[in-house]
C-alpha positions in Angstrom: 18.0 -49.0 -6.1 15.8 -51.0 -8.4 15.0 -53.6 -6.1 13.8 -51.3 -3.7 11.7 -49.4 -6.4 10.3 -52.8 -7.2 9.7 -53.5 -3.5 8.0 -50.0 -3.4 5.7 -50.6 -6.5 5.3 -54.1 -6.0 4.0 -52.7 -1.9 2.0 -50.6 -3.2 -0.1 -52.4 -5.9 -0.4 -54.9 -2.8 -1.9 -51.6 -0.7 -4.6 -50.8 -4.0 -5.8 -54.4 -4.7 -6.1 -54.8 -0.5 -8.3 -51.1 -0.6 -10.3 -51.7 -3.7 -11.2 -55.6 -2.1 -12.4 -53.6 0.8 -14.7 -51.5 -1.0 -15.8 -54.5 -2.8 -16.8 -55.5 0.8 -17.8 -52.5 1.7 -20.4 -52.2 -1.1 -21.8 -55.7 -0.4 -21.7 -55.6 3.6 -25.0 -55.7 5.0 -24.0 -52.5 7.0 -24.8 -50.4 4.2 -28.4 -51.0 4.8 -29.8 -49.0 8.3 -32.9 -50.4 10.2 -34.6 -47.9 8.4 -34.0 -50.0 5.1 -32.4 -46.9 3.5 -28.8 -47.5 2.2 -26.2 -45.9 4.6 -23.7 -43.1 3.3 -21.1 -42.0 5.5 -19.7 -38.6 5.6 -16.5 -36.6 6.7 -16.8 -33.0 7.7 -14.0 -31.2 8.9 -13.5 -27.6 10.3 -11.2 -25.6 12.1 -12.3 -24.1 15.3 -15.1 -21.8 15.0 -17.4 -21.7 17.8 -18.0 -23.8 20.9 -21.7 -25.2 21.4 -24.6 -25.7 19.3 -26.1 -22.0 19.4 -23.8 -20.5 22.3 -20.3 -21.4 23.9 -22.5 -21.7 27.6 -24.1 -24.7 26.9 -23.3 -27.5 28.8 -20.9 -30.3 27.1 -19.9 -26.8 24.5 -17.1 -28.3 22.0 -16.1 -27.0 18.9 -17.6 -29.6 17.0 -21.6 -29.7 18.8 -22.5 -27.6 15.7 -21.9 -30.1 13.4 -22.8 -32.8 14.9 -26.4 -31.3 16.2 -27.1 -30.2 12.5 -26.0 -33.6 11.2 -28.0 -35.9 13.8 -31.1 -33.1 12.3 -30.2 -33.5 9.1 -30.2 -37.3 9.0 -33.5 -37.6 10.9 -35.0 -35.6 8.0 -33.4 -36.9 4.9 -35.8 -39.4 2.7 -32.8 -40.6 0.5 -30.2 -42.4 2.8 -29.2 -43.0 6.5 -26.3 -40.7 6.8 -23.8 -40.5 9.5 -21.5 -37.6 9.7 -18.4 -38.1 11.3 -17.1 -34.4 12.6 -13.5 -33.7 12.9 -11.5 -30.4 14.1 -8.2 -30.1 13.0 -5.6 -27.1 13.8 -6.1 -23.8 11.5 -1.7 -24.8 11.5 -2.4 -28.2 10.5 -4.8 -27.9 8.0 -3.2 -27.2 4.6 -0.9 -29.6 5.4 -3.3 -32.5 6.2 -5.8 -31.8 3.5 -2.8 -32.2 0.7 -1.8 -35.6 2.3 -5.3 -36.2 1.7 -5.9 -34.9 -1.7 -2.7 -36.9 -3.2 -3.7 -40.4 -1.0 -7.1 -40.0 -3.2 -8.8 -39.6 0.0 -10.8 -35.9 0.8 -13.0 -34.9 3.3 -16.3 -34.4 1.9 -17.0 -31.4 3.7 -14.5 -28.6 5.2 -16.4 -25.7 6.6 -13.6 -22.6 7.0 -12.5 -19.0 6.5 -12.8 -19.1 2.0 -10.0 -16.8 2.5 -7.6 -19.6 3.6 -9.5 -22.3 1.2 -9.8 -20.3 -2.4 -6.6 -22.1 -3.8 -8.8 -25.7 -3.4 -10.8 -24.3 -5.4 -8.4 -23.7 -8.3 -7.2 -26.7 -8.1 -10.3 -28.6 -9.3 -10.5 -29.9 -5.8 -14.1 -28.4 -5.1 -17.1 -28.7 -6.5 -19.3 -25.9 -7.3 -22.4 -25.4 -4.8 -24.3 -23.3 -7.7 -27.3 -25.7 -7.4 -27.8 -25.3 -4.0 -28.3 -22.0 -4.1 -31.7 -20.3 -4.2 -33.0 -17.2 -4.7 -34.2 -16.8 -1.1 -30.8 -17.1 0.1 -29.7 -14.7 -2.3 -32.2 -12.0 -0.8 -31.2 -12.4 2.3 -27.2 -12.8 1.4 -25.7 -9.6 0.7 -24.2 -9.9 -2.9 -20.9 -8.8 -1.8 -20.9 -12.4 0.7 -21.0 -14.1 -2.9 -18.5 -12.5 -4.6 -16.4 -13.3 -2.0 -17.2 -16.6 -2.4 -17.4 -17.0 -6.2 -14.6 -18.0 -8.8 -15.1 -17.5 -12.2 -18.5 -18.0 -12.4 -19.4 -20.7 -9.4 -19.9 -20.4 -5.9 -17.5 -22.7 -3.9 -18.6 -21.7 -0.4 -21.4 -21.2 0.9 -21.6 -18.3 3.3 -22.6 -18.7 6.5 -20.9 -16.2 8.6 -18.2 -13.5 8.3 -15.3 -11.5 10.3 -15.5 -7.8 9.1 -12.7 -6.2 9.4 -12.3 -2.1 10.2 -10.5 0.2 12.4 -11.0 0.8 16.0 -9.9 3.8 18.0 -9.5 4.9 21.1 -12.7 7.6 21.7 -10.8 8.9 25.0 -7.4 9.9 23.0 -10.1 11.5 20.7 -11.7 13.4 23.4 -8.2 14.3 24.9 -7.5 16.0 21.8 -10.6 17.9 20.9 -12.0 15.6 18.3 -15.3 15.4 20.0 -16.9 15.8 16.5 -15.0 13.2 14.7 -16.6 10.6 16.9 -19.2 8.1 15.9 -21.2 6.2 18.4 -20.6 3.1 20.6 -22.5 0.8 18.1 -22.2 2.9 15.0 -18.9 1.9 12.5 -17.9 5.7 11.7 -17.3 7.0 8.2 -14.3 9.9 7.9 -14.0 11.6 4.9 -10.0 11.4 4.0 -9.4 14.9 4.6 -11.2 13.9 8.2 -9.2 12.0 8.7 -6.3 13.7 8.1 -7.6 16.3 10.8 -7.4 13.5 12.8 -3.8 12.0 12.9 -2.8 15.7 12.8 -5.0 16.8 15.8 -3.5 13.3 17.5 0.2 14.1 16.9 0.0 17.3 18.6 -1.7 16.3 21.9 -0.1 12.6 22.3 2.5 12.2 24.2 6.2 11.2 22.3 5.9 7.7 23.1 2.2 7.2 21.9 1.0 8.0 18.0 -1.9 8.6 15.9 -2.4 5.2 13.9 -0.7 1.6 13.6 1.3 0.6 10.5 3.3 -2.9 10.0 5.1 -4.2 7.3 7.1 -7.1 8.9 5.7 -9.9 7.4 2.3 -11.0 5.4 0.2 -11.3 8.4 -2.7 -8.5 8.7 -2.2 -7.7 5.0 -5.4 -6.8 4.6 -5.4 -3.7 5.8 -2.3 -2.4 4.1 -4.4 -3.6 0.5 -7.2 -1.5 1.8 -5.0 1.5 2.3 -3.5 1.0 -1.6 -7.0 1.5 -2.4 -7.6 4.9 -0.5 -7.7 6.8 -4.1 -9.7 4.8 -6.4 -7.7 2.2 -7.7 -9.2 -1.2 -8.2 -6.4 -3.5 -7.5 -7.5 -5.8 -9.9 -8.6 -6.1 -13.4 -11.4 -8.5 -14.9 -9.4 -11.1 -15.5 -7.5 -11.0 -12.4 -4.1 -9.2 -13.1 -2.8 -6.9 -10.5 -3.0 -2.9 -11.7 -1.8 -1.0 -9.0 0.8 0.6 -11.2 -1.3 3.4 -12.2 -1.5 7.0 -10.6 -3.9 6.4 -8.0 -2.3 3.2 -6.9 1.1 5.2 -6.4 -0.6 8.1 -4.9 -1.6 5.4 -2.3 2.1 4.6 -2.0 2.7 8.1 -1.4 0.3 8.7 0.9 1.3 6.3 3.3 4.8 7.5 3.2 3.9 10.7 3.9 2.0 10.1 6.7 5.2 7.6 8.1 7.4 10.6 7.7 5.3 12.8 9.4 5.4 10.6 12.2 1.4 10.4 11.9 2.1 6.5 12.8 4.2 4.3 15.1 7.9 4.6 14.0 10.2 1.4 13.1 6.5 -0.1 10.6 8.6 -1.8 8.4 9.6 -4.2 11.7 6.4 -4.2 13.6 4.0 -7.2 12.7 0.3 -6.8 13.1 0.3 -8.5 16.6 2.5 -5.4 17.6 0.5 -3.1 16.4 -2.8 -5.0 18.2 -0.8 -5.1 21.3 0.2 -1.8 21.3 -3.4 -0.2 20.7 -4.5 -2.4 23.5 -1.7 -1.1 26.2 -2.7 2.5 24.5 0.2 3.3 22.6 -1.7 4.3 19.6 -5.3 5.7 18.9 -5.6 4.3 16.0 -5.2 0.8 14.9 -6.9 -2.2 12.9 -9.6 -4.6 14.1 -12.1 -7.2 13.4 -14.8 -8.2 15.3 -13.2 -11.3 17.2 -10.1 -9.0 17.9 -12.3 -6.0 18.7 -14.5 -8.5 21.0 -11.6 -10.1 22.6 -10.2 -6.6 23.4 -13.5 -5.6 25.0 -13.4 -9.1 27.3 -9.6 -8.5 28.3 -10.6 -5.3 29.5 -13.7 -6.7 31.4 -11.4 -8.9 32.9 -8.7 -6.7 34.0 -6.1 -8.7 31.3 -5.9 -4.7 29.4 -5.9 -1.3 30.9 -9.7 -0.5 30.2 -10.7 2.7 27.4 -13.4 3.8 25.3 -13.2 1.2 22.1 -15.3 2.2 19.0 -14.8 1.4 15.3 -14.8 3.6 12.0 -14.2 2.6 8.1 -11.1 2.5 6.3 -11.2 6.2 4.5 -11.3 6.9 1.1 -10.6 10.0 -1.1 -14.0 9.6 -3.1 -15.8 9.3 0.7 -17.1 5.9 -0.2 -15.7 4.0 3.2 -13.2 0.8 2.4 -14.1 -2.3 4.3 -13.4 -6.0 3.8 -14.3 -9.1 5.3 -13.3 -13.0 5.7 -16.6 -15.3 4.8 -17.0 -18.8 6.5 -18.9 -21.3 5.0 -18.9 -25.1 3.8 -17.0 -26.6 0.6 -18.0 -29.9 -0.6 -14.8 -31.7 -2.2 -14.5 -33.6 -5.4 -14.8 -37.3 -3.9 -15.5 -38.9 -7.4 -18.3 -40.7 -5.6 -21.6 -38.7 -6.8 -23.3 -39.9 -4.3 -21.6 -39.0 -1.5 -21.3 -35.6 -3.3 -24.8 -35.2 -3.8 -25.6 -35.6 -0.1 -22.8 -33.1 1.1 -24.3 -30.6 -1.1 -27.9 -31.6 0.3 -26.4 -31.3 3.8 -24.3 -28.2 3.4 -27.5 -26.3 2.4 -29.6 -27.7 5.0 -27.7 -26.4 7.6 -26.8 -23.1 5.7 -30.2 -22.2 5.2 -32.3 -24.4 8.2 -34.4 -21.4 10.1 -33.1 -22.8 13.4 -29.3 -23.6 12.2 -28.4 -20.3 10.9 -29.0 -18.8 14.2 -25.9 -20.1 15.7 -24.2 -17.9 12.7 -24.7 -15.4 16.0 -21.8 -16.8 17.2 -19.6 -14.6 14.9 -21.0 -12.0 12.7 -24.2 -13.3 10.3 -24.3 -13.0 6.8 -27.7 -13.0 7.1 -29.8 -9.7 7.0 -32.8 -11.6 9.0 -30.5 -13.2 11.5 -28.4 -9.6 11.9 -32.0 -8.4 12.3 -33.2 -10.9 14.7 -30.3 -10.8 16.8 -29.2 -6.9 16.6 -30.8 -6.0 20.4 -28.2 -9.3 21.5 -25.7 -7.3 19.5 -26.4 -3.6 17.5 -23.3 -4.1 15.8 -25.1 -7.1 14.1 -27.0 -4.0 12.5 -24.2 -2.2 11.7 -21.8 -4.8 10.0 -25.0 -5.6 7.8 -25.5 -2.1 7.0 -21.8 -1.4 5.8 -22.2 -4.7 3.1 -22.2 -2.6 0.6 -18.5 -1.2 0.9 -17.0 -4.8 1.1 -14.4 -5.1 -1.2 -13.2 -8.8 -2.3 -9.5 -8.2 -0.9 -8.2 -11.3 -2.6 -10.1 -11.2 -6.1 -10.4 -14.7 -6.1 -7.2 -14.8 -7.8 -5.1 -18.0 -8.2 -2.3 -18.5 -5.8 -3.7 -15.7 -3.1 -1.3 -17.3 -0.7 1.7 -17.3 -2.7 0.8 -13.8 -3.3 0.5 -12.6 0.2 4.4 -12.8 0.5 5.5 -10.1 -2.5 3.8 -7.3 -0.7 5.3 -6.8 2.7 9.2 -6.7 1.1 8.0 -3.7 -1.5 5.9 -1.9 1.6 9.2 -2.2 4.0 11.5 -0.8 0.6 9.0 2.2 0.6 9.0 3.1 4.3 12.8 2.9 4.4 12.8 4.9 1.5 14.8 2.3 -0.4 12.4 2.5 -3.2 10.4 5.1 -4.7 6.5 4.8 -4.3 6.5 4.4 -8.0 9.3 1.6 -8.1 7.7 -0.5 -5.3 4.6 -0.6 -6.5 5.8 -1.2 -10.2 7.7 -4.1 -8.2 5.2 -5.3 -6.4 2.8 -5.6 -9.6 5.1 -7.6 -11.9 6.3 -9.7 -9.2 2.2 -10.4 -7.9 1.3 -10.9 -11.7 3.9 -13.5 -12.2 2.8 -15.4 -9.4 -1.2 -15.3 -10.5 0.3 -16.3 -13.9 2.2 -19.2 -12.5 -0.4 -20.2 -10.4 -3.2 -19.6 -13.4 -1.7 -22.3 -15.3 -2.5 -24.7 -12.8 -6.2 -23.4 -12.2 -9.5 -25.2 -13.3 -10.8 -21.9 -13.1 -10.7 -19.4 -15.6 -11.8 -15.8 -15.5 
C-alpha cells in the first residue's frame, strides 16, 4: 500500500514539474507573440447547446457553436490589448456538471461557460466565478429588466450576464375553452392572459363539467424534481414569499399552507389529472399535447416546439395560447430561466480580464445581441426590434415585472430541488397534512441551504 502511494505521489510530482516546465515554455515560446506584435492569450468558452447559427438556425454551415465563434473572430479583430483566440466547445447539458468538476479539481477551468444561471448558481458559491460587476453599465441596466439581474445576482455581485431567457407560464387549449363557454376568459393569440384566482377557479370548474371523463381541467406532477418550477409558483398563489432576506425557506406560515391546501383541494375535486403524485412533467406536456388536459405548463421552447409538432402533423393540431400563473392578490406569478456568460476564477488575471472584456462585448455589441432572437431577449430594444418577427417578444418583456427569482439564489438550489417532490406526493395522497408537509418540507430545505451555506463564498 505504501509503495503504491509513493509510486502515486512520486507520479504525480513527475506530472506538476513536467506541466509547470511547459508553461515555462509556454511563456517564453515565440508563439505568444501574433504577426500583429500583440502578445497572444488563448481562451476557452464552453456552452451547452443553445442555438444553431450565428443570428438564425437557416444559415448555411448552422452549428451550435457559429455564435461563438463569429463573436470571437469580431471580438479579436477589435481588441487593442492582445491577439486572442477563442477556442469554442459544446458539451452535453448531461455532461456538464460532471466535466466542469473534473475540471475545477485538475486546476484547469474553462474561462468562459455561457448557460441556463439556473443550472450554474452553485459555481458561484463555490468561489468558482468571478463577479462581472465591472462590466456592467448603466446602459445595459436600462435596457435589462431588473428582475434579469436579480436572477442573476448573489449576494451583492452579478455572476452572469444576461443575455437571453426561457419564460415560463401556462398554456391552454382556447378550443376546450370555447367548448365550454369560457369565451370571456380568453386572452388573445399573442397576448400572455392574466386570471384573477377566483377566474380561475370559474375555469377548472366550468372545464370539469363539459370535459369528457378521460380529459381534465389542468396538469399536476409530483413524480420527481423535474418541472418544479411551477409547483414553487403555485406555493406562492397567496402571498407567501418563499424566502426570507437571508435566504431561509418560510413557507411554513399561513399563506404558504393555504397554498398546500389549495392544491389539494383542487386534486380532490378532480379539477386536475388523477394519479399527480406519479405523473412527471413530460406526462403532463405529453398529455396537453394529445389533448387530455386544457390546462397545462409551458415555456417558450416547449410552447414553440408544440406549435412546430403540430405544423408538422407530429400532434393533433388546436388553438395554443398562454396565461400567467394566478394569484389571490391578482398580481400574475411568472418565472423565468436567464442565459448568459460566467467567467471562471483561472488565477491568471489576464486571461480573466479579457473574458470579462469579451463576455461584454458580445453581451452588449449592437449587432451580437440580435441573435438573443433566437430564444426570448432580455433586451427591451431587441424585444422591440424584433416583436413584428415575434409579438410575443412584446409580451414576455411586458410581463418582467411579475418574474419571481424561483431559486433565491440560494446555496445548494440543486440539492434542494429533491426535498420538495416527496412532501408534494405525501400531500396528494393525503399521507400528510398540508400543514405537516410543508413544515417538512421547510426544515428539511433549510438544512440543506445551511449545509450548503457553509461551503458558500457568498454570503447574504
Amino acid at each position: 500500500m505504501l509503495k503504491k502511494r509513493f509510486l502515486a505521489t512520486a507520479l504525480t510530482g513527475v506530472l506538476a514539474l513536467g506541466a509547470l516546465a511547459g508553461c515555462a515554455n509556454k511563456e517564453t515560446s515565440k508563439s505568444d507573440v501574433g504577426a500583429n506584435g500583440k502578445k497572444t492569450v488563448e481562451l476557452s468558452l464552453m456552452l451547452t447547446p443553445q442555438w444553431k447559427g450565428v443570428m438564425d438556425p437557416t444559415e448555411k454551415g448552422a452549428d451550435y457553436d457559429s455564435f461563438f465563434k463569429y463573436a470571437a473572430d469580431k471580438f479579436s479583430k477589435q481588441y487593442k490589448d492582445y491577439d486572442v483566440k477563442v477556442k469554442v466547445e459544446v458539451v452535453a447539458a448531461e455532461q456538464r456538471d460532471e466535466l466542469l468538476n473534473v475540471k475545477l479539481n485538475g486546476g484547469t477551468p474553462p474561462d468562459i461557460f455561457f448557460e441556463n444561471t439556473f443550472a450554474m448558481g452553485d459555481y458561484a458559491h463555490r468561489g468558482a466565478l468571478v463577479p462581472l460587476n465591472d462590466i456592467v453599465d448603466d446602459a445595459a441596466k436600462k435596457d435589462i429588466d431588473q428582475k434579469y439581474w436579480d436572477s442573476v445576482t448573489f449576494g451583492k455581485d452579478v455572476y452572469f450576464y444576461p443575455f437571453s431567457h426561457m419564460p415560463g407560464t401556462l398554456a391552454y387549449n382556447a378550443d376546450m375553452f370555447k367548448a365550454a363557454g369560457l369565451e370571456k376568459y380568453l386572452g388573445g393569440k399573442d397576448e400572455i392572459k392574466t386570471w384573477t384566482l377566483k377566474d380561475y377557479e370559474t375555469i377548472l370548474n366550468a372545464l370539469k363539467k363539459d370535459l369528457p371523463k378521460d380529459k381534465y381541467p389542468m396538469a399536476l406532477y409530483a413524480l420527481n424534481n423535474q418541472g418544479d418550477t411551477w409547483n414553487l409558483a403555485y406555493l406562492r398563489m397567496f402571498g407567501n414569499k418563499f424566502f426570507d432576506d437571508k435566504g431561509n425557506i418560510i413557507l411554513d406560515d399561513a399563506n404558504g399552507v393555504k397554498a398546500a391546501k389549495w392544491l389539494k383541494k383542487i386534486y380532490d375535486a378532480g379539477l386536475t389529472n388523477p394519479g399527480a403524485e406519479s405523473v412527471s412533467s413530460n406526462d403532463a406536456n405529453a398529455m396537453f399535447q394529445n389533448q387530455k388536459l386544457a390546462i397545462s405548463f409551458t415555456n417558450s421552447v416547449l410552447f414553440n416546439n408544440a406549435k412546430a409538432d403540430m405544423a408538422a402533423g407530429k400532434a393533433p393540431k388546436f388553438d395554443i395560447r398562454l396565461a400567467n400563473i394566478p394569484s389571490e392578490s391578482g398580481d400574475p406569478l411568472t418565472f423565468t430561466y436567464v442565459s448568459g456568460a460566467a467567467v471562471f476564477n483561472t488565477k491568471d488575471k489576464i486571461r480573466i480580464k479579457v473574458s470579462k472584456d469579451f463576455v461584454k462585448f458580445f453581451s452588449t455589441d449592437p449587432e451580437l445581441v440580435k441573435a438573443s432572437k433566437n430564444g426570448v431577449p432580455v433586451r427591451t430594444s431587441v424585444a422591440n426590434e424584433f416583436k413584428s418577427q415575434n409579438p410575443l417578444f412584446a409580451a414576455y418583456d411586458k410581463n418582467a415585472k411579475y418574474l419571481f427569482n424561483f431559486t433565491g439564489s440560494v446555496p445548494g438550489y440543486s440539492e434542494l430541488r429533491q426535498a420538495l417532490y416527496p412532501e408534494l406526493q405525501a400531500l396528494l395522497t393525503g399521507q400528510k397534512s398540508a400543514e405537516q408537509a410543508v413544515k417538512d418540507y421547510q426544515k428539511n430545505g433549510n438544512g440543506i441551504i445551511e449545509n450548503a451555506r457553509a461551503n458558500s463564498v457568498i454570503k447574504q
